[in-house]
C-alpha positions in Angstrom: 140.9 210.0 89.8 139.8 211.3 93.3 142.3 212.8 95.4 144.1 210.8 98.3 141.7 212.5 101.1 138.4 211.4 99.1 139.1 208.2 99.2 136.9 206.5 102.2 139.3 203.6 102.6 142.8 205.1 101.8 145.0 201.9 101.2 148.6 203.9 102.3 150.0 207.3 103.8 153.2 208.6 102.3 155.0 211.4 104.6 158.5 211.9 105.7 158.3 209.8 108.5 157.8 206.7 106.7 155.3 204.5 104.6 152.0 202.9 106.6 149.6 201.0 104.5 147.3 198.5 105.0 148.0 195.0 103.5 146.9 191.4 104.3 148.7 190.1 107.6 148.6 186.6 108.9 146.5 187.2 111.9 148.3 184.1 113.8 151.9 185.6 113.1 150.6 188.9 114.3 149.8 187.3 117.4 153.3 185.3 117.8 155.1 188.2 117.8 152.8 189.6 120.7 153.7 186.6 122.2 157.4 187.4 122.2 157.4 191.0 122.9 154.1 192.5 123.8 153.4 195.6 121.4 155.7 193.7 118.1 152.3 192.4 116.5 151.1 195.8 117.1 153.5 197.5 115.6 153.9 194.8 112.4 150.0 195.9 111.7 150.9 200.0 112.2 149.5 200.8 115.0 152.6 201.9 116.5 151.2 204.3 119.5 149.6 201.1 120.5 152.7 199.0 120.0 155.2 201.7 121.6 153.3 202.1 124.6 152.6 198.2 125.3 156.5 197.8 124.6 157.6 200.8 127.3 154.8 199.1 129.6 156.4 195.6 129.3 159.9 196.6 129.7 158.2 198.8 133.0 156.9 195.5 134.4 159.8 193.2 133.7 162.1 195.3 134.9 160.0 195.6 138.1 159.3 192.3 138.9 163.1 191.3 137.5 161.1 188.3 135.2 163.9 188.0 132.8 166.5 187.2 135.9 163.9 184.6 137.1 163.3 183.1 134.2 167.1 182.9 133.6 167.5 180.9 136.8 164.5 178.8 136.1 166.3 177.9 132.7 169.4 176.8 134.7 167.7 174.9 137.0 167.6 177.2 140.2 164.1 177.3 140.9 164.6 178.4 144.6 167.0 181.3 143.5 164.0 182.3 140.6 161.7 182.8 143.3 163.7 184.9 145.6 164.3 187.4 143.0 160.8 188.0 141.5 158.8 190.9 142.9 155.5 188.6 143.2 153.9 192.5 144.2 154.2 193.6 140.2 154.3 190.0 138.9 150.9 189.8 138.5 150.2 192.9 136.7 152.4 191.5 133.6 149.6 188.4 132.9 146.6 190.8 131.9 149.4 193.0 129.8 150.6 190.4 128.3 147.2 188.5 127.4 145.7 191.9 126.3 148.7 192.4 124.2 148.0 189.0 121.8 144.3 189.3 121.6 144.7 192.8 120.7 147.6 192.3 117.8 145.2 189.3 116.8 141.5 191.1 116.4 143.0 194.3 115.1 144.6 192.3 112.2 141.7 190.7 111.3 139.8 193.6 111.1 142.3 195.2 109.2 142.2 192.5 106.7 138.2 193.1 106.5 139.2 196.8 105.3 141.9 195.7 103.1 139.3 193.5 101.6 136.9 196.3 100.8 139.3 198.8 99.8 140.5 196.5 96.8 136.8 197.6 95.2 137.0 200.7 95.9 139.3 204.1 94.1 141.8 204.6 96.9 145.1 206.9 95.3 147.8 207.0 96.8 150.7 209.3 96.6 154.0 208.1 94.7 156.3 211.2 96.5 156.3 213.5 99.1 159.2 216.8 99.4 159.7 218.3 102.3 162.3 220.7 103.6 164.1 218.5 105.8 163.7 215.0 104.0 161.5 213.1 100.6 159.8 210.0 100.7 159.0 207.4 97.8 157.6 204.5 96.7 160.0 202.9 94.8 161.1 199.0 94.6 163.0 197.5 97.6 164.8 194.4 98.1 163.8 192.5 100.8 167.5 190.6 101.2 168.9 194.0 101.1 166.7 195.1 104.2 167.0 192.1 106.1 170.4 191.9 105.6 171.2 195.6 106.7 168.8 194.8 109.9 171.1 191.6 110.8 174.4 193.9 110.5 172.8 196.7 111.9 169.5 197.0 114.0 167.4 200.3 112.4 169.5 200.0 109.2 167.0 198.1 107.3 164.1 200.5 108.2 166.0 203.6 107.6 166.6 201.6 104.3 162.7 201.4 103.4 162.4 205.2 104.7 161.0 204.4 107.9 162.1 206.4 110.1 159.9 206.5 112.7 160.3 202.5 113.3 164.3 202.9 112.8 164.7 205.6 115.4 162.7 203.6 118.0 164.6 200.5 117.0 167.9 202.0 117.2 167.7 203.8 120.8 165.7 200.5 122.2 168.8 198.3 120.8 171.2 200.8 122.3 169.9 200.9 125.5 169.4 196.9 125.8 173.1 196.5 124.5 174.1 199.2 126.7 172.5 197.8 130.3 173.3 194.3 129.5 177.3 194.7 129.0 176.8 193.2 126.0 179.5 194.6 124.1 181.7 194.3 127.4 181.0 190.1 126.9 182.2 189.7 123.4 185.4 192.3 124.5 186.4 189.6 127.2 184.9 186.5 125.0 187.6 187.9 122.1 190.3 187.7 124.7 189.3 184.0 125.3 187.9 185.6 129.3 184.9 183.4 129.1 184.7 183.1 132.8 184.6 186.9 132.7 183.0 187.4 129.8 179.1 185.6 131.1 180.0 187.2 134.5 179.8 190.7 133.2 176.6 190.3 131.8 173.3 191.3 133.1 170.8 188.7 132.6 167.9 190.7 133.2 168.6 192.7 130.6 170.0 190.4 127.5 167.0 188.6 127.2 165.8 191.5 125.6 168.4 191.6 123.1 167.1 187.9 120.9 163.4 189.3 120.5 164.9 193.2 119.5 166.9 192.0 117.0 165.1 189.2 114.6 161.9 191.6 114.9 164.1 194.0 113.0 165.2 191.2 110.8 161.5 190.1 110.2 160.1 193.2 110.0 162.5 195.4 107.3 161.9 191.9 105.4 158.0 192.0 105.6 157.8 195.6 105.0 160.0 195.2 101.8 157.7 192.8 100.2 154.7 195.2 101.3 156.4 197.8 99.8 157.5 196.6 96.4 153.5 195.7 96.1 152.2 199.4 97.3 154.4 200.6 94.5 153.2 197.7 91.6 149.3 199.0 92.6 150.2 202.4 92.3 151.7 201.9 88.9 148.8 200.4 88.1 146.2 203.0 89.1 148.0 205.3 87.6 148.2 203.5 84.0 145.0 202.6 84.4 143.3 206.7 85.1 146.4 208.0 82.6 146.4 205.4 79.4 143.5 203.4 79.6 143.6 200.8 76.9 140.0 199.4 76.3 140.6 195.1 76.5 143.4 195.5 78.4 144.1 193.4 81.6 145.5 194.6 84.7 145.5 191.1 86.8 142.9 189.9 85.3 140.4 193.1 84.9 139.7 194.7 81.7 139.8 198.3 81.6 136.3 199.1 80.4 
């Protein structure tokens, strides 16, 4: 079997930092979650230098041009009090972002795919564990429930569960910093105390509309990624079988090991 750096369209990386691969992606979900948070799609596909810069750009510009506050007012029905507050100088500097954002997500999917596509005819090995020092890395079988359910109690919790830790640190100190600026936490102290008055008038509306599209990515995500994983480690069972024990006549999903 060729080694993992021989093969000219390696299906998955395994290193302490987490697992990336590339799989089959709905190139029209991809783009939705651009659509919510400019650099999600990006990051649901791996390219997450892509996806982290276009997600510190578009909290840059909203924070800027104070959209969320605006569109908070336009929500309620003060359209005159939306308009005061938006900075129309940055404003316009969000469109191309955002446009570039969901086009992007969209054509590197599909592309992707393309290379999926070929790779499926092609030896690509792909390592079952990694030791390091400081931390080890596996494929192993993950339940997606599990994962999702961890995200929902805990934001990061469900990628540090499927060993990616480079996703679950970003998520964490992003979630901490929305729930932090918002007074989130301060709103469901007073809302306990039955403050409701007090408990919407401590919050920062520019900043808890962030905190909806934060938290089901995490949710969708650590799901996703623990379907994806489970079938990264099925096929490299399989290679493995197949270059260790090959059986002639027998079928692996329909191909007969010759």
């Amino acid at each position: 079997m060729p080694s993992f750096k021989q093969a000219r369209r390696p299906l998955a990386n395994v290193s302490i930092w987490g697992t990336t691969y590339i799989h089959k992606r709905n190139p029209y979900i991809v783009a939705l979650w651009s659509a919510t948070f400019p650099g999600f799609g990006h990051l649901l596909i791996n390219k997450y230098v892509r996806g982290y810069f276009l997600i510190i750009w578009e909290i840059f510009i909203n924070q800027s041009s104070r959209l969320n506050l605006a569109m908070s007012y336009t929500f309620t029905g003060d359209i005159e009090i939306a308009k005061s507050v938006i900075n129309v100088n940055v404003i316009y500097m969000y469109i191309p972002l955002y446009i570039y954002s969901i086009w992007d997500s969209y054509r590197a999917c599909v592309e992707l795919n393309n290379l999926y596509i070929l790779s499926e005819n092609e030896p690509s090995p792909v390592k079952a564990l990694i030791v390091k020092p400081f931390e080890i890395n596996y494929l192993d079988k993950r339940s997606p429930i599990i994962a999702s359910l961890w995200s929902m109690s805990i934001p990061s919790t469900g990628q540090l569960y499927l060993n990616q830790f480079v996703s679950a640190f970003f998520t964490l100190v992003v979630t901490v910093v929305f729930v932090y600026q918002s007074h989130f936490i301060e709103g469901i102290h007073y809302l306990l105390l039955g403050d409701v008055h007090h408990s919407t008038a401590v919050l920062d509306r520019q900043w808890i509309f962030y905190l909806p599209s934060i938290y089901f990515y995490g949710i969708y995500e650590s799901y996703v990624n623990a379907i994806e994983n489970n079938k990264l480690f099925k096929a490299e069972q399989k290679m493995f079988l197949k270059e260790k024990f090959p059986v002639k006549g027998f079928k692996f999903k329909g191909a007969k090991v010759k």
